[in-house]
N, C-alpha and C positions, 0 to 999 in steps of 0.2 A: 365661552367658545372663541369667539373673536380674537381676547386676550392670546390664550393658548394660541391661537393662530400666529398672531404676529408676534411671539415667543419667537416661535417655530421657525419663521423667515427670518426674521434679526439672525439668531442660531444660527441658519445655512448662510445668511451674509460672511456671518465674521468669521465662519467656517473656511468658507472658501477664500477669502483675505488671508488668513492665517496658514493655509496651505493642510490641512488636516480631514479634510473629507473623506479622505481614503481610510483615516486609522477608525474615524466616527463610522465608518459604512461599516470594518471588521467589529467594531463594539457593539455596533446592533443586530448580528449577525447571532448576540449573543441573548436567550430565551432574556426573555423578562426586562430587557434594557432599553429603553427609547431614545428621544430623541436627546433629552438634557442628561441623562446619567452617562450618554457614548460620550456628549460634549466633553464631561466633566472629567469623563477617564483617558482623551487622545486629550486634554491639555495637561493633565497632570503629569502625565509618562512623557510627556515632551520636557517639563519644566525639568523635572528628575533626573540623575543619573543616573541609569539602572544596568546592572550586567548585560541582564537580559528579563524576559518578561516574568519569571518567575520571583526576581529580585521586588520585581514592584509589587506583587503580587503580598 
């Protein structure tokens, strides 16, 4: 539990360093996705270049 916790904070740290909180709040907004799987989808779509969101899709 703990661990998980301080996942969870590192996560919103480098989150909001990196400028991406906004795309991680639409990723979680989505059933079944938490905290690391929105991380891992608003940095992948940043790295990318994609038409638009169906491209990355």
């Amino acid at each position: 539990k703990q661990a998980e916790q301080a996942i969870q904070k590192l996560l919103h740290k480098v989150s909001k360093e990196a400028g991406i909180v906004e795309n991680i709040k639409r990723c979680k907004a989505i059933e079944g996705v938490g905290d690391l799987t929105a991380t891992g989808l608003a940095t992948a779509f940043m790295r990318g270049e994609f038409a638009n969101g169906d491209a990355f899709i």
